[in-house]
PAVORO-193507 format. One record per residue (C-alpha): residue number from 1; residue in three letters; x, y, z. Coordinates in Angstrom, 1 decimal. Each point is the difference from the previous one (the first is absolute). Layout:
! residues N
{i = NUM, aa = ALA, px = X, py = Y, pz = Z}
...
! end
This chain:
! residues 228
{i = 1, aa = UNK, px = 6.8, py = 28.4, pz = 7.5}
{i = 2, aa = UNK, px = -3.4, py = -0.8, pz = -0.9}
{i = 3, aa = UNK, px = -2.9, py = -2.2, pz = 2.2}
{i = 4, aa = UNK, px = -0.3, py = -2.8, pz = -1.9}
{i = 5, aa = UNK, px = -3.3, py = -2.2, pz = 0.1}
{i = 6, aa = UNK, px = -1.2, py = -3.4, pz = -0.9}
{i = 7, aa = UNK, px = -3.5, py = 0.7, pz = -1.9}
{i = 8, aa = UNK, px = -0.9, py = -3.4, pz = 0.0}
{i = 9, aa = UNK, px = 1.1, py = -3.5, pz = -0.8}
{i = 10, aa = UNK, px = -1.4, py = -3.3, pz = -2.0}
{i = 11, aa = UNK, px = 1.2, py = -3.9, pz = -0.6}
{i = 12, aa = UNK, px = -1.2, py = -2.8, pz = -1.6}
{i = 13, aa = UNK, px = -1.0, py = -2.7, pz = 2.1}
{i = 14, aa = UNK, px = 3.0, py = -3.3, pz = 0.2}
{i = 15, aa = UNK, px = 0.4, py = -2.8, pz = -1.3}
{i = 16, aa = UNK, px = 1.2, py = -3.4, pz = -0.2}
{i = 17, aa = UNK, px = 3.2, py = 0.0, pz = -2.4}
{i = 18, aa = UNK, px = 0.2, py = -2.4, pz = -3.4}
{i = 19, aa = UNK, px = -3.1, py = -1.5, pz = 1.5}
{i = 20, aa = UNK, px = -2.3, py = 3.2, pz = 1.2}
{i = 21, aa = UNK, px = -2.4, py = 2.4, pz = -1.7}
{i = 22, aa = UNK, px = 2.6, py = 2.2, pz = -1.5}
{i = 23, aa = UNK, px = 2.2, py = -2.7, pz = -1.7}
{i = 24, aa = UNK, px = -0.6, py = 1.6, pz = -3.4}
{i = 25, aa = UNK, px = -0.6, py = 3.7, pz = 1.0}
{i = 26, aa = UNK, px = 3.1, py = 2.7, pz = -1.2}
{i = 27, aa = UNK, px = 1.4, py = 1.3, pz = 3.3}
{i = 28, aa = UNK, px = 0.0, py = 3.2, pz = -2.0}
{i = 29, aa = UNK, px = -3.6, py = -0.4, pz = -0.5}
{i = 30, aa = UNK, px = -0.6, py = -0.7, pz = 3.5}
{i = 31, aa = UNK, px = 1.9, py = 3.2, pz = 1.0}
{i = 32, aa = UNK, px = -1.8, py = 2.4, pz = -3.1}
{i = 33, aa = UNK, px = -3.6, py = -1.4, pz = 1.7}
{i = 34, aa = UNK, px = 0.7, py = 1.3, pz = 3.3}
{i = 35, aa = UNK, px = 1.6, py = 3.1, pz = -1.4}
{i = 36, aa = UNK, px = -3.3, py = 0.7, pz = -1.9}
{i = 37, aa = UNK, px = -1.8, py = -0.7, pz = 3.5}
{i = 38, aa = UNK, px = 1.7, py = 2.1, pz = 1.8}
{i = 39, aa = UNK, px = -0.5, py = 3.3, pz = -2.6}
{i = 40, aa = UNK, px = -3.9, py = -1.1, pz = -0.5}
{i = 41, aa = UNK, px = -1.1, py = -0.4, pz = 3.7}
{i = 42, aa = UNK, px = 1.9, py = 3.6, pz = 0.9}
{i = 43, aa = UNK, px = -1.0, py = 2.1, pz = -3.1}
{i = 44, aa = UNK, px = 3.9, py = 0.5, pz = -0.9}
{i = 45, aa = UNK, px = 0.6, py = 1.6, pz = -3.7}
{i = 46, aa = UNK, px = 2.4, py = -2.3, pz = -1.4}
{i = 47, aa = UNK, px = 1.8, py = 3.3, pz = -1.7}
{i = 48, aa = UNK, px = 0.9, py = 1.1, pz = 3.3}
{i = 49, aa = UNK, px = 2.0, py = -3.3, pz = 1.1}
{i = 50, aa = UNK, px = 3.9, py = 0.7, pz = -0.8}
{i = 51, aa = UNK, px = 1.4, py = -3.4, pz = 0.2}
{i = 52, aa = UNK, px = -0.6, py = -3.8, pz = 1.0}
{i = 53, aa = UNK, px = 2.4, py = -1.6, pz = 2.0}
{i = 54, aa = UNK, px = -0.4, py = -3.7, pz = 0.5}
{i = 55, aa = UNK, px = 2.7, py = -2.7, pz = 2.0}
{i = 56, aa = UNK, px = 0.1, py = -3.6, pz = -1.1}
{i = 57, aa = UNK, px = 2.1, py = -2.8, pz = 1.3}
{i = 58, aa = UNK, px = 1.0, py = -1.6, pz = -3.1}
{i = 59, aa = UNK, px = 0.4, py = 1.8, pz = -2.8}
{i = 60, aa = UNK, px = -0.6, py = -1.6, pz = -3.3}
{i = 61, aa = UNK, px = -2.2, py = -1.9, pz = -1.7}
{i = 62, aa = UNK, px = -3.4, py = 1.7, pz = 0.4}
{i = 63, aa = UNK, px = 1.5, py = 1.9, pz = 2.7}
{i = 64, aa = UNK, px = 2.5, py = 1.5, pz = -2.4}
{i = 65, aa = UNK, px = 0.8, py = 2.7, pz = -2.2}
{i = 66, aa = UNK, px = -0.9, py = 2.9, pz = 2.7}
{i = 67, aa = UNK, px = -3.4, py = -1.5, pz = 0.8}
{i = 68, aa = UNK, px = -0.6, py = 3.3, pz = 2.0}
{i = 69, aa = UNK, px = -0.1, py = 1.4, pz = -3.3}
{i = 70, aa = UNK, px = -1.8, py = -2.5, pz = -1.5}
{i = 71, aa = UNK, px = -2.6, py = 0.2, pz = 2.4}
{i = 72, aa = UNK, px = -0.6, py = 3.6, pz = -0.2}
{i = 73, aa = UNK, px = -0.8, py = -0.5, pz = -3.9}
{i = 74, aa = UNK, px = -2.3, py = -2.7, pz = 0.9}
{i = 75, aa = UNK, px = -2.1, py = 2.1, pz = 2.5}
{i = 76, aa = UNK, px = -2.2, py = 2.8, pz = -0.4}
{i = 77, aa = UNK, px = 3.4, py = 2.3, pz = 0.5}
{i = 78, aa = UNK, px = 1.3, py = -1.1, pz = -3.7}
{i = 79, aa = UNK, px = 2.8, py = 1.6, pz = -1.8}
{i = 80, aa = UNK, px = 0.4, py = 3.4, pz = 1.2}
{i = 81, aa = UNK, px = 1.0, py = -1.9, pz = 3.5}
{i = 82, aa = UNK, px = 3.4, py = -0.8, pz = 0.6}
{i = 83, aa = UNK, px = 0.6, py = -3.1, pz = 1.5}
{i = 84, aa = UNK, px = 3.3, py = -1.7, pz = 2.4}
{i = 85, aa = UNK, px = 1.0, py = -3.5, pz = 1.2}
{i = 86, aa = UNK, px = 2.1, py = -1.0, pz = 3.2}
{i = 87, aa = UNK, px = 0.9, py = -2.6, pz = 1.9}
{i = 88, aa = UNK, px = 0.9, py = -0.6, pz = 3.2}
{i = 89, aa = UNK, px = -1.7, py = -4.0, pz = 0.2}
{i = 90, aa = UNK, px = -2.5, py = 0.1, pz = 2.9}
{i = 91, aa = UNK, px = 0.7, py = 3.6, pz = 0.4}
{i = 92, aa = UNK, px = -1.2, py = 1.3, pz = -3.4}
{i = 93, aa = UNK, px = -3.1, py = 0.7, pz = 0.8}
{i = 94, aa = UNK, px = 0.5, py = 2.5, pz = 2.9}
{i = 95, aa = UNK, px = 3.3, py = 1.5, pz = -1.5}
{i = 96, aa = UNK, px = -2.1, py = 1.2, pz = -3.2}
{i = 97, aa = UNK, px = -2.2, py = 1.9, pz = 2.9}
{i = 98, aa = UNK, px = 2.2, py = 1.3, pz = 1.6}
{i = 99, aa = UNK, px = 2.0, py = 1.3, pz = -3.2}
{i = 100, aa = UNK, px = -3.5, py = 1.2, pz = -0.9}
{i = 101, aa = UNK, px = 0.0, py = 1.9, pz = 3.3}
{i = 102, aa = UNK, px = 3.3, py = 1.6, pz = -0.2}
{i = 103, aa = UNK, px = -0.9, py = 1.6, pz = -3.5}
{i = 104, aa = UNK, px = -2.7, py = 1.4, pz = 1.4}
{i = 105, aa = UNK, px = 1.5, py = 1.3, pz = 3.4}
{i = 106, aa = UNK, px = 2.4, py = 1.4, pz = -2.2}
{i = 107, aa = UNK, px = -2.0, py = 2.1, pz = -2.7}
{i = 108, aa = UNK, px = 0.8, py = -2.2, pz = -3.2}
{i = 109, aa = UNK, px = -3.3, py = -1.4, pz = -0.1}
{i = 110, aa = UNK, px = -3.5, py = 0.5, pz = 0.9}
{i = 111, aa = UNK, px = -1.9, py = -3.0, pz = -0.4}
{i = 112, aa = UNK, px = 1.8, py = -3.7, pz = -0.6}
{i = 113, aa = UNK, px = -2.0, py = -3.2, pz = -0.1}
{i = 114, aa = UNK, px = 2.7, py = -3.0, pz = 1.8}
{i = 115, aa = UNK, px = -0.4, py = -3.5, pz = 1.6}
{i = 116, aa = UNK, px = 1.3, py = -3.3, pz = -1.3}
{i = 117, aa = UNK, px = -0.8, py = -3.2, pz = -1.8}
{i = 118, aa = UNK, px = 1.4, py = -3.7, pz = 0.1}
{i = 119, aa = UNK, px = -0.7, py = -2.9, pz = -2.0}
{i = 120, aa = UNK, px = 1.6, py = -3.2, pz = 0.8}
{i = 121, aa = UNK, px = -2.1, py = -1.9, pz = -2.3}
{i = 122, aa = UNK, px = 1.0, py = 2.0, pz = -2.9}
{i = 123, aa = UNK, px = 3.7, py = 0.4, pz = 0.5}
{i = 124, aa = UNK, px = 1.3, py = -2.6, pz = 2.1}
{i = 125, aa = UNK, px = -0.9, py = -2.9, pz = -2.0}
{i = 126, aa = UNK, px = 2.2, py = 1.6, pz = -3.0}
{i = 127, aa = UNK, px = 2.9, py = 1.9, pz = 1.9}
{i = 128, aa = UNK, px = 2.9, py = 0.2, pz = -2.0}
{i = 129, aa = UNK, px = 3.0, py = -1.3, pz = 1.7}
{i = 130, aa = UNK, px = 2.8, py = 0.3, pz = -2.3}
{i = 131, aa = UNK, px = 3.0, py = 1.9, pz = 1.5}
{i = 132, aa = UNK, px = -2.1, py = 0.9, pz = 3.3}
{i = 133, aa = UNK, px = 2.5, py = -0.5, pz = 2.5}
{i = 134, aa = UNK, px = 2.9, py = 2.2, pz = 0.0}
{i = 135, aa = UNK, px = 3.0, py = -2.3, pz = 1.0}
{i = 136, aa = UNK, px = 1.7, py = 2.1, pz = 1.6}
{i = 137, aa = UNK, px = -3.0, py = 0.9, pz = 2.5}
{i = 138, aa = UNK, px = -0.8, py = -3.8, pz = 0.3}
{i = 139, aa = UNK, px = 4.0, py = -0.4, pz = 1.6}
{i = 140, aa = UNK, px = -0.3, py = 3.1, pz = 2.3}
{i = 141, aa = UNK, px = -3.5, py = 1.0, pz = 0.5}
{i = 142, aa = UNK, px = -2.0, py = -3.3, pz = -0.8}
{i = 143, aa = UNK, px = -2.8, py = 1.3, pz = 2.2}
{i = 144, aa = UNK, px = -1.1, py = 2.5, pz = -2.0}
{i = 145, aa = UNK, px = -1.6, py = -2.7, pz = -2.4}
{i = 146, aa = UNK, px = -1.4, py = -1.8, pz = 3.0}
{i = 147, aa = UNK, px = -3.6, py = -0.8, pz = -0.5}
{i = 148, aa = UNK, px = -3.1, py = 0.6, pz = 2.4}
{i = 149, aa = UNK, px = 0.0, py = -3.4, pz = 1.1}
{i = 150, aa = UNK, px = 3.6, py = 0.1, pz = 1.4}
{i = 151, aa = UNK, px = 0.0, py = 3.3, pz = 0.7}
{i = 152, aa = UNK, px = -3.3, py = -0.8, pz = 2.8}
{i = 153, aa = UNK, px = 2.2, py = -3.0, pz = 1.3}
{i = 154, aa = UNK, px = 2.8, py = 2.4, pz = 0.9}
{i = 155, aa = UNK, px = -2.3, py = 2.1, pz = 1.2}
{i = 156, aa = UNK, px = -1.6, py = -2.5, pz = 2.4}
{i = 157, aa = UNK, px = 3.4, py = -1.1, pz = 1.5}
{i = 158, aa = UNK, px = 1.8, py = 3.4, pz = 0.7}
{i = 159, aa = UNK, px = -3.2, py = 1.4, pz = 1.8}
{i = 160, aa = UNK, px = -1.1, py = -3.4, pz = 1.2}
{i = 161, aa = UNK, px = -3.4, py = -0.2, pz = -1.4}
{i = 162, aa = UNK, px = -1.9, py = -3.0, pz = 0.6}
{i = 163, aa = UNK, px = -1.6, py = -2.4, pz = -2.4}
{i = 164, aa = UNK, px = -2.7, py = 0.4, pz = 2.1}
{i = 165, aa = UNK, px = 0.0, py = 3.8, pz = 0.7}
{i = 166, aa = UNK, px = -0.1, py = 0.4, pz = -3.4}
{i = 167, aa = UNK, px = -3.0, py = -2.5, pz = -0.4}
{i = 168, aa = UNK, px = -1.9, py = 1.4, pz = 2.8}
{i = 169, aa = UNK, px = 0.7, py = 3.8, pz = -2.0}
{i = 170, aa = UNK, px = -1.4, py = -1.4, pz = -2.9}
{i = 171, aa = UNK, px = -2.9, py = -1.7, pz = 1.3}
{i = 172, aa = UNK, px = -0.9, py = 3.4, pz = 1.8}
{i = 173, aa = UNK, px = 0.9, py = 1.7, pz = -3.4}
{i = 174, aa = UNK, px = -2.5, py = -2.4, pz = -1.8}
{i = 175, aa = UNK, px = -2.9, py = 0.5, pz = 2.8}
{i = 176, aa = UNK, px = 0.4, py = 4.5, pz = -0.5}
{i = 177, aa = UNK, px = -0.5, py = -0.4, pz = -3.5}
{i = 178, aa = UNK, px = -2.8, py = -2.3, pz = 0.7}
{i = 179, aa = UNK, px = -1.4, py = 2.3, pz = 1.9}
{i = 180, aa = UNK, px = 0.3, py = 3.2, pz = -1.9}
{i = 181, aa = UNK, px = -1.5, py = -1.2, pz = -3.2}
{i = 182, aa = UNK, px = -2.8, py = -1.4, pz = 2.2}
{i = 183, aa = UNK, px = -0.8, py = 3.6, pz = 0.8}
{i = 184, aa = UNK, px = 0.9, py = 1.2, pz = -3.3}
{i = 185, aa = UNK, px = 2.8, py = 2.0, pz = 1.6}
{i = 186, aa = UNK, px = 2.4, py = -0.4, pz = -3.6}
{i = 187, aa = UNK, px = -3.1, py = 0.8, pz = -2.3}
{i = 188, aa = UNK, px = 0.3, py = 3.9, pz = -1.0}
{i = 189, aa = UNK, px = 3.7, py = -0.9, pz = -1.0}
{i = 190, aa = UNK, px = -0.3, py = -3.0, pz = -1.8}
{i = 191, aa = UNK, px = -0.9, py = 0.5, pz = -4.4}
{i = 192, aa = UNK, px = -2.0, py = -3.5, pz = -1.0}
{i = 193, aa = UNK, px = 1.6, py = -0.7, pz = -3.5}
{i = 194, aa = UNK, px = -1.8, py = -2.1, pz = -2.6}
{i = 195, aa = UNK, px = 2.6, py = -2.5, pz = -1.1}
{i = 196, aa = UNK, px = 0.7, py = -3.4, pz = -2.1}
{i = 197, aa = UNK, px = 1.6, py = -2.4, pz = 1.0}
{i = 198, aa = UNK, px = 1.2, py = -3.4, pz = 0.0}
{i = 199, aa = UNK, px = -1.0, py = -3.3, pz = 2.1}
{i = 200, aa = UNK, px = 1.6, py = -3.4, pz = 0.0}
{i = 201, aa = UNK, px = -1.9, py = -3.2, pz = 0.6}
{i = 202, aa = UNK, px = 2.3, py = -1.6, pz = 2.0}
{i = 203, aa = UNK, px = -1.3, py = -3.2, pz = -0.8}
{i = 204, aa = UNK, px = 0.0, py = 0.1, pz = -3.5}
{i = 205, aa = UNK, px = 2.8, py = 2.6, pz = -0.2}
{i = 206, aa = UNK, px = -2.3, py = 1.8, pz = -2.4}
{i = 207, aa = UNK, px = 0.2, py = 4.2, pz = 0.1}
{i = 208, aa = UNK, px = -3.1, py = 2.1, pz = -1.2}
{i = 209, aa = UNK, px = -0.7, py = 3.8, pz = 0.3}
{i = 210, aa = UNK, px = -2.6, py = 1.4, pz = 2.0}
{i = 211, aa = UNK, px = -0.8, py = 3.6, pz = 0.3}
{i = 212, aa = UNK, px = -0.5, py = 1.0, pz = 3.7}
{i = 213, aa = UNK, px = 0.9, py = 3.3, pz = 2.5}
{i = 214, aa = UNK, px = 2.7, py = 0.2, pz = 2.5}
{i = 215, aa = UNK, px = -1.0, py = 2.1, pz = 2.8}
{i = 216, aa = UNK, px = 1.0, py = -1.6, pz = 3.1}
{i = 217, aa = UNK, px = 1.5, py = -3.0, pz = 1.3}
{i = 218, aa = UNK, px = -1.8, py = -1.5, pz = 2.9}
{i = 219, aa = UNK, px = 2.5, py = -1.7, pz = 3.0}
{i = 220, aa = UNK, px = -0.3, py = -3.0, pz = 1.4}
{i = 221, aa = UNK, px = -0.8, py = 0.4, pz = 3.8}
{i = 222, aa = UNK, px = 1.3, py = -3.9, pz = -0.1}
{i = 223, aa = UNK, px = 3.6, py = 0.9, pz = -0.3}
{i = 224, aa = UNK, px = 2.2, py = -3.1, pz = 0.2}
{i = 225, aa = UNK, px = 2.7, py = 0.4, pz = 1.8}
{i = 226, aa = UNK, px = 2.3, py = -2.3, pz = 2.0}
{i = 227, aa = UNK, px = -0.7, py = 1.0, pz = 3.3}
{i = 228, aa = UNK, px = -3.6, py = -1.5, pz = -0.3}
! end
C-alpha cells in the first residue's frame, strides 16, 4: 500500500440558508471555485488530476445529475477529468476522502481532488417528495426517515443530555469560533467568492439583488441561550 497525503485543502466561507450570501450561488459552482483554488495556490497541472469525487446530502436539483462530475467540468480540471457523486448525508463529505484515499493507497490513482458541497437553499425548498417513503420501511424501520430534529431528541434522552449541557456546548462552541476568526486562525482555508444575491425588505416584503462576497460568517459572542 501506498502513503497517502492530504496536499492541502480549501472552503468557501458559510452562510445563512434562503436568507444568506449564497442564496443564489450553484452549489456546483461553489465546489468548482474551491477546486480551482486549491490547483492555483499549489501549482497542480490539471492533466495530472485522475478523478473528482465530491459527496452531497441531497442529491437533486442543483445537486443532481453527478455534481462531482459536473463540477470537475466547471473547474479548471474540465473534460478530460472524470468526475463521481455519493452520499452518505452528513457523512458525504469525508466518505469521498476517504474513497479518494483508498485509490491511492491502493495504486489506481495518483492524484484525486475530493471534499463535499451542500446547499439547502437550492434543493430543499424544491425536494421532490413523490413516492419518497418506501411503505414498507415506514411499518418496520420508520427510523430510517427520521429527521435531524427527532433524531437529536432521541439522542438527548438515551444519553441524558441536558438542555442545558447542550446550551452551555454551544455557547463555548460560539465563543472558539469567535475567537479564531479574531486571530485569523480560519483564513489560509477559507476562498472569498464574489456572489449575487437576494435581500428581502421585511417591511415592504420587497426582494432586490445585490452583488456582494461571502467569505466568512462572523459569530455572535451574544449567544442566547436559555440558561442566561
Amino acid at each position: 500500500m501506498r502513503e497517502v497525503v492530504i496536499v492541502d485543502s480549501v472552503r468557501t466561507g458559510l452562510a445563512k440558508s434562503f436568507r444568506g450570501k449564497f442564496n443564489m450561488t450553484r452549489p456546483d459552482d461553489m465546489a468548482a471555485h474551491c477546486v480551482d483554488a486549491l490547483l492555483v495556490r499549489n501549482g497542480i497541472d490539471p492533466k495530472l488530476v485522475d478523478d473528482c469525487i465530491v459527496g452531497a446530502g441531497s442529491n437533486e436539483g442543483a445537486q443532481g445529475m453527478n455534481i462531482g462530475r459536473n463540477v470537475a467540468v466547471l473547474s479548471r480540471l474540465g473534460n478530460p477529468v472524470a468526475g463521481m457523486t455519493l452520499n452518505r448525508f452528513c457523512s458525504s463529505g469525508l466518505q469521498a476522502i476517504a474513497i479518494a484515499a483508498n485509490q491511492v493507497a491502493s495504486g489506481c490513482s495518483d492524484i484525486i481532488v475530493a471534499g463535499g458541497v451542500e446547499s439547502i437553499t437550492m434543493t430543499l425548498k424544491s425536494m421532490n417528495m413523490d413516492n419518497l417513503f418506501n411503505p414498507l420501511l415506514q411499518q418496520d424501520n420508520p427510523g430510517i426517515y427520521y429527521p435531524m430534529g427527532k433524531t437529536a431528541e432521541i439522542v438527548a434522552n438515551r444519553y441524558g443530555i441536558s438542555r442545558e449541557a447542550q446550551d452551555a456546548y454551544a455557547l463555548q462552541s460560539q465563543q472558539r469560533t469567535a475567537r479564531a476568526q479574531a486571530e485569523g486562525l480560519f483564513a489560509d482555508e477559507i476562498v472569498p467568492m464574489a456572489v449575487k444575491y437576494q435581500i428581502e425588505d421585511k417591511a415592504t416584503g420587497e426582494k432586490k439583488i445585490v452583488d456582494g462576497a461571502e467569505s466568512w460568517r462572523r459569530f455572535c459572542l451574544g449567544y442566547s441561550v436559555s440558561m442566561q
